[in-house]
C-alpha positions as CSV (number, residue, x, y, z in Angstrom):
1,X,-32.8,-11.8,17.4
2,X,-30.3,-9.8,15.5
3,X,-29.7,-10.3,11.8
4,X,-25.5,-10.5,12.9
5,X,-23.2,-12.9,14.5
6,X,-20.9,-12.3,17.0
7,X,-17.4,-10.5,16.3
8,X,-14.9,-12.6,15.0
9,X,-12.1,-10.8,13.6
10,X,-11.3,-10.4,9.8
11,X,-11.3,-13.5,7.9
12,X,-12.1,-14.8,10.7
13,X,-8.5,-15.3,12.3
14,X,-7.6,-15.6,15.5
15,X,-4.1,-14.8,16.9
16,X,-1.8,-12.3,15.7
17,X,-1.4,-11.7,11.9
18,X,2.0,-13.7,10.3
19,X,3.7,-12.3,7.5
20,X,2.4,-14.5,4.5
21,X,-0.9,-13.5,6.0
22,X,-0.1,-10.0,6.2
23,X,1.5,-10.1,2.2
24,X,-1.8,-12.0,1.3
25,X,-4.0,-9.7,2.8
26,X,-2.1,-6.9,0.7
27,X,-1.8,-8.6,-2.2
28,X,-5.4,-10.2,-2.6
29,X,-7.4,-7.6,-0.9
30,X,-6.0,-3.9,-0.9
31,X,-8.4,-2.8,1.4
32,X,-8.2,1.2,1.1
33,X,-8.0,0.8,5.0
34,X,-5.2,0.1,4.5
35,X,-2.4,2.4,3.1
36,X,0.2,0.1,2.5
37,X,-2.0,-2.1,0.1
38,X,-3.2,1.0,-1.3
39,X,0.1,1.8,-1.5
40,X,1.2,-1.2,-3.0
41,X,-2.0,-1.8,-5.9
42,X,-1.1,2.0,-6.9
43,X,2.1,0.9,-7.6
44,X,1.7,-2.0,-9.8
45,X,-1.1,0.0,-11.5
46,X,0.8,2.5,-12.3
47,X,3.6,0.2,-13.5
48,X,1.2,-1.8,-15.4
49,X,-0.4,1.6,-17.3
50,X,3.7,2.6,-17.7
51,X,4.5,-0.8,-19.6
52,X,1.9,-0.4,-22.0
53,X,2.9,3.3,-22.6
54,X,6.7,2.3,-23.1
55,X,5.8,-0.9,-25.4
56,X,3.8,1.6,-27.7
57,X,6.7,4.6,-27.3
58,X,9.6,1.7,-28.6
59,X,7.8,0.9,-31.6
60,X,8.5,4.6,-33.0
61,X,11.7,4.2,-34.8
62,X,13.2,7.5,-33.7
63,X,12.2,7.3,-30.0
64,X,13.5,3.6,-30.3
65,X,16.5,4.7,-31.5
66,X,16.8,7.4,-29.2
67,X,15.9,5.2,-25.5
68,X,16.2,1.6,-26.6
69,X,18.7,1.2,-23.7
70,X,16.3,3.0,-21.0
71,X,13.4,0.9,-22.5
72,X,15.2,-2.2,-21.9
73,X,16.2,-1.0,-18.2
74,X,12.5,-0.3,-17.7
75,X,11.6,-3.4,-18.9
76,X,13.8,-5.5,-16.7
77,X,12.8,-3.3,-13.9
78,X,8.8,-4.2,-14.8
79,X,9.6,-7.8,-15.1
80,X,12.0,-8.2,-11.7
81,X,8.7,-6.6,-9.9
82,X,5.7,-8.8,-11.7
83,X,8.0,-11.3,-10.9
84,X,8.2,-10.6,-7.4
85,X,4.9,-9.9,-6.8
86,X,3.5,-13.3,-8.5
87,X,5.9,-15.6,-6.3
88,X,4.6,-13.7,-3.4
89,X,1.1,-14.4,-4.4
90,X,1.8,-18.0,-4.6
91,X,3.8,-18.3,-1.4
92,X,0.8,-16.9,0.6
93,X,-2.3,-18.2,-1.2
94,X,-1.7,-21.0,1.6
95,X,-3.3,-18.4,3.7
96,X,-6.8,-19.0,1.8
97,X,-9.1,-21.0,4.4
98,X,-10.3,-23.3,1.9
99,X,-6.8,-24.2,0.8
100,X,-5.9,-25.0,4.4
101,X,-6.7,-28.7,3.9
102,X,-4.1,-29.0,1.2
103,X,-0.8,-29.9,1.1
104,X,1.3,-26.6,0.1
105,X,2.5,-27.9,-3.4
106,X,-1.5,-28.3,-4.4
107,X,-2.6,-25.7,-2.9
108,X,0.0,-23.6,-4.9
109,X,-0.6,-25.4,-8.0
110,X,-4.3,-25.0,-8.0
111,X,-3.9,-21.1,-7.1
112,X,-1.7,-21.0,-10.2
113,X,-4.6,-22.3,-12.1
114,X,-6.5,-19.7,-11.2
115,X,-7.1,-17.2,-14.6
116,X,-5.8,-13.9,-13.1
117,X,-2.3,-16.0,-12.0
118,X,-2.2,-17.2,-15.5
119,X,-2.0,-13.9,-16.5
120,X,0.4,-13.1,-14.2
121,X,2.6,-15.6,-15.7
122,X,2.0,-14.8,-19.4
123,X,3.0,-11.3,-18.0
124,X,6.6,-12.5,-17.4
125,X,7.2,-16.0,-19.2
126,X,8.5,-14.5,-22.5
127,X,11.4,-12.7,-20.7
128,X,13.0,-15.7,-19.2
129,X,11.8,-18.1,-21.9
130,X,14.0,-15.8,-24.2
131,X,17.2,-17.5,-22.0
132,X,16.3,-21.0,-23.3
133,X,14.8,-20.9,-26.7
134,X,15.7,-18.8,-29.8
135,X,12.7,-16.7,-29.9
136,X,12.3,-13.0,-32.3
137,X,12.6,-10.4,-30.0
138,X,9.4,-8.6,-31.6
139,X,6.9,-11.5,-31.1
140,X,8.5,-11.2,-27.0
141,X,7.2,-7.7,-27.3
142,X,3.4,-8.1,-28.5
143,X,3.6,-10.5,-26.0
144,X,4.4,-7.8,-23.1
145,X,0.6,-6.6,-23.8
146,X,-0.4,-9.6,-21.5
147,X,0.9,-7.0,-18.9
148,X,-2.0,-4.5,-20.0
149,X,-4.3,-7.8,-18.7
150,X,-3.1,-7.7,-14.9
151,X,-5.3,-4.3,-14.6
152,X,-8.2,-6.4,-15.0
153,X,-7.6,-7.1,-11.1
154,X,-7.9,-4.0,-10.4
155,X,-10.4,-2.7,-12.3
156,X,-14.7,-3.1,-11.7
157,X,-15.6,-2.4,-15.0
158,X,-13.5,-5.2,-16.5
159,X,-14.8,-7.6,-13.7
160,X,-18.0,-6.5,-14.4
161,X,-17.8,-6.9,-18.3
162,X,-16.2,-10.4,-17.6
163,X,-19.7,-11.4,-15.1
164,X,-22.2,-9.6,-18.2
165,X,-20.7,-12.0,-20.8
166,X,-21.1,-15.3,-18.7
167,X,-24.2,-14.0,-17.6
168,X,-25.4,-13.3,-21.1
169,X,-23.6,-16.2,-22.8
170,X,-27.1,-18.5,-23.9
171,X,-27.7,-15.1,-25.2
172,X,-24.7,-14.3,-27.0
173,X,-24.8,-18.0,-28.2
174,X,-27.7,-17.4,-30.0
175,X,-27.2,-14.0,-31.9
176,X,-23.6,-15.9,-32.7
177,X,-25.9,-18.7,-34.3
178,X,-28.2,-15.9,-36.2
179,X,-24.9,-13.8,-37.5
180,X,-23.4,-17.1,-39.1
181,X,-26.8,-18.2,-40.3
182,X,-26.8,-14.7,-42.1
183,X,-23.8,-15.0,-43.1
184,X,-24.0,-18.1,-45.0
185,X,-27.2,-17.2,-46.3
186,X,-25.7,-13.7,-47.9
187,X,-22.6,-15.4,-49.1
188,X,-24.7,-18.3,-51.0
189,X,-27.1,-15.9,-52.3
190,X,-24.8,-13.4,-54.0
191,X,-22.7,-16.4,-55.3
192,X,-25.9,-17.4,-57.4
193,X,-26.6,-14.0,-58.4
194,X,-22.7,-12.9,-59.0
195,X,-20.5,-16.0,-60.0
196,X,-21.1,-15.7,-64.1
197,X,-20.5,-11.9,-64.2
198,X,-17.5,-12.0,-61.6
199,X,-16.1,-15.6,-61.4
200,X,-13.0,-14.5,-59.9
201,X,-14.8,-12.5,-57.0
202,X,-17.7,-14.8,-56.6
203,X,-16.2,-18.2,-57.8
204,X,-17.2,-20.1,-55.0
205,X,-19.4,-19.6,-51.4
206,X,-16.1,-19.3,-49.3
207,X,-14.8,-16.7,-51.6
208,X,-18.2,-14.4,-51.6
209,X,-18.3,-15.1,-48.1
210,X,-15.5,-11.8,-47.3
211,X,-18.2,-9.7,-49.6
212,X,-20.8,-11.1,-47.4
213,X,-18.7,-10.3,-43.7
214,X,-17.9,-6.7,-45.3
215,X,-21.5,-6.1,-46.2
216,X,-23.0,-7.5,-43.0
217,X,-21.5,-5.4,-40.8
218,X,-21.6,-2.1,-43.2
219,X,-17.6,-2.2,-43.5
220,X,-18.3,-2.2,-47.0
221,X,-14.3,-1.8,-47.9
222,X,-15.4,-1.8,-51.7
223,X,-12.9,-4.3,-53.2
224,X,-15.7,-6.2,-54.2
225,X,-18.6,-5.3,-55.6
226,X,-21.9,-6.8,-57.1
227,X,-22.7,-5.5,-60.4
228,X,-25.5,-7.0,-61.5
229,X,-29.3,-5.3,-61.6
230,X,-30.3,-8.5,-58.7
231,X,-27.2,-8.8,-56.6
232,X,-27.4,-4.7,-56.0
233,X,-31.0,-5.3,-54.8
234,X,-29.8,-8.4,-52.7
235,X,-26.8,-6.3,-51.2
236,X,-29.2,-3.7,-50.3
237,X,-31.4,-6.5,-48.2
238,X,-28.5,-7.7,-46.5
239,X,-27.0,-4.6,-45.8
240,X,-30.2,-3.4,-44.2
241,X,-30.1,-6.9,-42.5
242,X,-26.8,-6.7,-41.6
243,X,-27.6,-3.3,-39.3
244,X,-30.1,-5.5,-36.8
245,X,-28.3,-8.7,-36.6
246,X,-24.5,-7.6,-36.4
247,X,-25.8,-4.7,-33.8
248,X,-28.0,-7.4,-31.5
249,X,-25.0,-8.9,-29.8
250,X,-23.7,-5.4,-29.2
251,X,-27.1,-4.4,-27.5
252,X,-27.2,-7.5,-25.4
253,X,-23.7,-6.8,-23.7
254,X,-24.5,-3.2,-23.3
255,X,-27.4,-3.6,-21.4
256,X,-26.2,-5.9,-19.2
257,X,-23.0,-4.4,-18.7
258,X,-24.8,-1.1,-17.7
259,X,-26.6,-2.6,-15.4
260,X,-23.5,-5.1,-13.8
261,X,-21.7,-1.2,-13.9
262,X,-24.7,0.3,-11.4
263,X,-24.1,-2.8,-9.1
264,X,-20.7,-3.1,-8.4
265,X,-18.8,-0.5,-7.0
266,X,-15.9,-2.0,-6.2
267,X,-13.7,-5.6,-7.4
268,X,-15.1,-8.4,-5.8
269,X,-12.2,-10.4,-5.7
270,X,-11.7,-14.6,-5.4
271,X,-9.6,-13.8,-2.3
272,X,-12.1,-11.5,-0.6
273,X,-15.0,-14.1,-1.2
274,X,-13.0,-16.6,0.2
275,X,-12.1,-14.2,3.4
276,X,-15.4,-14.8,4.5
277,X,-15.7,-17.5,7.4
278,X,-18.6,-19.1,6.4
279,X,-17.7,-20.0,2.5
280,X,-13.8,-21.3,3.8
281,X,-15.3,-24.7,3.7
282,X,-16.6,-24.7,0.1
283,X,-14.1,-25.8,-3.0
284,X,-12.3,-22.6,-5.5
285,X,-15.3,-23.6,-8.0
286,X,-18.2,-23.0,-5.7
287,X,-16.3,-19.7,-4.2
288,X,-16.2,-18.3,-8.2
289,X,-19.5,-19.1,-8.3
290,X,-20.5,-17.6,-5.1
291,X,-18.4,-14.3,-6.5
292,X,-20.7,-14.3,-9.5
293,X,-23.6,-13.9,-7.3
294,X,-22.7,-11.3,-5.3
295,X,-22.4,-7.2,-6.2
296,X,-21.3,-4.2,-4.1
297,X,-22.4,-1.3,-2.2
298,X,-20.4,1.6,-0.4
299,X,-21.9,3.1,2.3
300,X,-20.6,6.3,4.1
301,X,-20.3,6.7,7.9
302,X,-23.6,7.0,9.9
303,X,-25.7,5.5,6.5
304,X,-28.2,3.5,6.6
305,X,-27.9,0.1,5.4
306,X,-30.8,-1.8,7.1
307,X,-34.2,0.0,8.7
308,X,-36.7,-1.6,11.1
309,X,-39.6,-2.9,9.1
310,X,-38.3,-2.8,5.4
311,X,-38.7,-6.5,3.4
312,X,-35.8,-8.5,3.2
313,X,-34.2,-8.7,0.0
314,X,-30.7,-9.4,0.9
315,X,-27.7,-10.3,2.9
316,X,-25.0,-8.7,3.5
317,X,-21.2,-9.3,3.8
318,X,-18.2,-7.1,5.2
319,X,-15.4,-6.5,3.1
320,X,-14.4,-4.0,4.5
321,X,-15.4,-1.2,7.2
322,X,-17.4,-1.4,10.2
323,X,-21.2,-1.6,10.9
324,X,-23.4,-1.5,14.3
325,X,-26.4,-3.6,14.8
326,X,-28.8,-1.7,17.2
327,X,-30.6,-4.3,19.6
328,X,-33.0,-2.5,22.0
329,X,-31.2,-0.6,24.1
330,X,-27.5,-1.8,23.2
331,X,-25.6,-1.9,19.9
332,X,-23.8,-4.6,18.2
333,X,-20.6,-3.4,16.1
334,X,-19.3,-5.7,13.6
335,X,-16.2,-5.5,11.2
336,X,-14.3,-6.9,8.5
337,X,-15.4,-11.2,7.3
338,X,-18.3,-10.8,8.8
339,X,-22.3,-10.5,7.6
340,X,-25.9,-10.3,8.8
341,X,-29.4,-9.7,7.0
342,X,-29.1,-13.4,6.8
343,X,-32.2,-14.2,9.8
344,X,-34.7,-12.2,7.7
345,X,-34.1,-14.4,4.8
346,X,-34.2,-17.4,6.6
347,X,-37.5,-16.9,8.2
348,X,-39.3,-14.8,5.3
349,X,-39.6,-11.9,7.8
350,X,-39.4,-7.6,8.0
351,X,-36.2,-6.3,9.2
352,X,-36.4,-6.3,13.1
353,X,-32.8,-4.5,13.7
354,X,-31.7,-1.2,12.4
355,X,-27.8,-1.1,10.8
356,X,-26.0,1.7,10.0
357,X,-22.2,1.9,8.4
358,X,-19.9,3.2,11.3
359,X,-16.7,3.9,9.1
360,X,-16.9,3.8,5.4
361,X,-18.4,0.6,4.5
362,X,-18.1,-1.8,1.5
363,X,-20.3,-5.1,1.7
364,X,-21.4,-7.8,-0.5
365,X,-24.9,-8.1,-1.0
366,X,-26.4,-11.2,-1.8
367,X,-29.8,-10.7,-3.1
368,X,-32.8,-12.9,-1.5
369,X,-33.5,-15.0,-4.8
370,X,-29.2,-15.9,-5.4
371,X,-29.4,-16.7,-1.5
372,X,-32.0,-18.9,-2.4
373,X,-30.3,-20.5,-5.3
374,X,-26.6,-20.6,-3.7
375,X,-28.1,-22.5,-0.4
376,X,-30.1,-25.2,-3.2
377,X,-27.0,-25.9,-4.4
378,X,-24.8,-25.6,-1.7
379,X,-26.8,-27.8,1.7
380,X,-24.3,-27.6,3.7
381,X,-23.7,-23.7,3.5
382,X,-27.9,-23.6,3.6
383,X,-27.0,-25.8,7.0
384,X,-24.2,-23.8,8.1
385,X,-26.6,-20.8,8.0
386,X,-29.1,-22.1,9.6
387,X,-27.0,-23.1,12.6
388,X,-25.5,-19.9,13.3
389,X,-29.3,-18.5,12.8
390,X,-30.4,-21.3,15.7
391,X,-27.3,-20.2,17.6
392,X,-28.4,-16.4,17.6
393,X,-32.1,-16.9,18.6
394,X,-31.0,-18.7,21.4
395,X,-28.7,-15.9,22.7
396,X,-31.1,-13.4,21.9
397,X,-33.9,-15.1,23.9
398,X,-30.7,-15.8,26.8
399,X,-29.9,-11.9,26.9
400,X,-34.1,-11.1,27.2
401,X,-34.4,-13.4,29.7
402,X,-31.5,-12.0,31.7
403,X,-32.5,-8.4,31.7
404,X,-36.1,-9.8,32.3
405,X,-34.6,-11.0,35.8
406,X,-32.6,-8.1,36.4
């Protein structure tokens, strides 16, 4: 039986494509397929990277002075489009299959919620708030930076930094718990040591705490300083502390953030999860969750992705591209929402199908131990699976039997 399911379509739809669908489809996934998403992501890239450029240019006085009024055009320009392009995203996250089952309003209100639309709203809310409220004009400019936060739709490495530190966060967690444990212990050490030669400096353990922070993480701005024989000696400790304690947190996110880096090649996006027919039943929590599970792989036209034989030690999805599925003597070809490597998993088994990327490909892998936690938590995907697996063996065994006869 092959590791694949019949064709289907992307997303799964059937029909022609409607409008919202087509502006979701353009807005959520930006397939590079497709040139008028590409299109459309370069844009607002480029429009994002543009507004950060001209917020940093108008707070030079003489290039303020200078543009002030084609700064303001710019920015009204930016804000008509982010505008735009954030009530389009709302009026076509109906198109989301799990959202389906909702009444438009919800469905709306709940894709607002989401943290990316948030930002999105940030983005623009100081312009038009500025109509109702007497608000300083330079606190509505820091606030245009929540513009520079749209690119983290766009970007892998920021999706991958933001998986690392939820991935990493018991860790975190507990280097944050060592840092302030040094912390206190530096501050109340020196305030012992210092407060009768420097009672102004080290009066009390909140005020030797900013000599303690300064030290800790080798700062060391100098404003304060112990001068006593003992609290040089107990600087030294702590500032040879300081270098392993203040540095663990860093080494925790760099490893895993190289290694999220190597995995994803591409944004795994909320929408493109939830493009995939067999997640369309599950709530927007258990599709993030899914998304947190999953990393990327590119594979070029005529690659390999699957080989007769090999373990299984994942399933795949298609985000985008087109693969075939070689079953004896015919081939399978299969595109766009749809996935396979799933039987192998199933049934603890070798590969028994060779696949190999007809077009460029980008999938979703979902390694064999995350497959095995996702479908523990989620029965009636682990059912759903299993289904479409019982479905395919009989079909396989139906198309043996017919050539059999013939």
């Amino acid at each position: 039986m092959p590791d694949a399911p019949e064709k289907t379509g992307f997303a799964g739809r059937d029909g022609p494509v409607t409008l919202r669908q087509r502006v979701h489809d353009i807005l959520e996934y930006g397939s590079e397929f497709d040139p008028v998403a590409k299109g459309v992501n370069a844009f607002l890239v480029a429009l994002i990277v543009l507004n950060v450029m001209a917020f940093a240019a108008g707070t030079v006085p003489r290039i303020h002075a200078a543009y002030a009024n084609a700064l303001d055009l710019f920015n009204l320009f930016s804000v008509v489009i982010f505008t735009i392009e954030y009530v389009l995203r709302l009026w076509s996250c109906v198109e989301v299959p799990m959202l389906h089952t909702l009444a438009p309003s919800l469905a709306r209100l709940k894709f607002a919620a989401r943290p990316l639309l948030l930002i999105d709203l940030f983005a623009i809310a100081p312009f038009y708030l500025s109509f109702f409220f007497n608000l300083d004009l330079r606190v509505l400019r820091v606030l245009r930076l929540f513009r520079f936060l749209k690119l983290a739709r766009y970007s892998p490495g920021l999706v991958a930094l933001g998986r690392v530190i939820s991935n990493e966060r018991r860790a975190l967690y507990g280097a944050l718990m060592v840092m302030v444990t040094l912390l206190l212990f530096a501050a109340t050490g020196i305030y012992f040591l210092e407060r009768e030669a420097q009672p102004d400096a080290f009066g009390s353990i909140p005020a030797a705490a900013w000599w303690a922070l300064a030290t800790l993480t080798t700062v060391g701005y100098g404003d304060v300083v112990p001068i006593t024989h003992m609290g040089r000696v107990f600087g030294g400790v702590m500032m040879l502390f300081g270098l392993g304690m203040f540095a663990l947190p860093i080494g925790i996110l760099a490893t895993g953030f190289s290694r999220e880096a190597n995995r994803r090649e591409f944004v795994i996006s909320w929408g493109m999860v939830a493009s995939v027919p067999i997640f369309a039943h599950l709530k927007a929590g258990a599709v993030a969750q899914i998304g947190a599970l999953l990393y990327s792989r590119t594979f070029q036209p005529e690659q390999p992705i699957m080989q007769i034989g090999e373990n299984a030690d994942a399933m795949f999805f298609i985000a985008s591209g087109e693969v075939a599925v070689e079953l004896d003597d015919e081939q399978v070809r299969l595109g766009e929402g749809e996935f396979f490597g799933e039987m192998a998993l199933l049934y603890r088994r070798q590969r028994e199908h060779n696949v190999y990327a007809v077009t460029k490909c980008h999938l979703l892998v979902l390694d064999k131990a995350d497959f095995e936690r996702l479908c523990h938590r989620e029965p009636e995907l682990l059912a759903e699976v299993r289904r479409i697996a019982e479905a395919r063996v009989k079909e396989d065994k139906l198309r043996k039997a017919g050539k059999q006869e013939s």
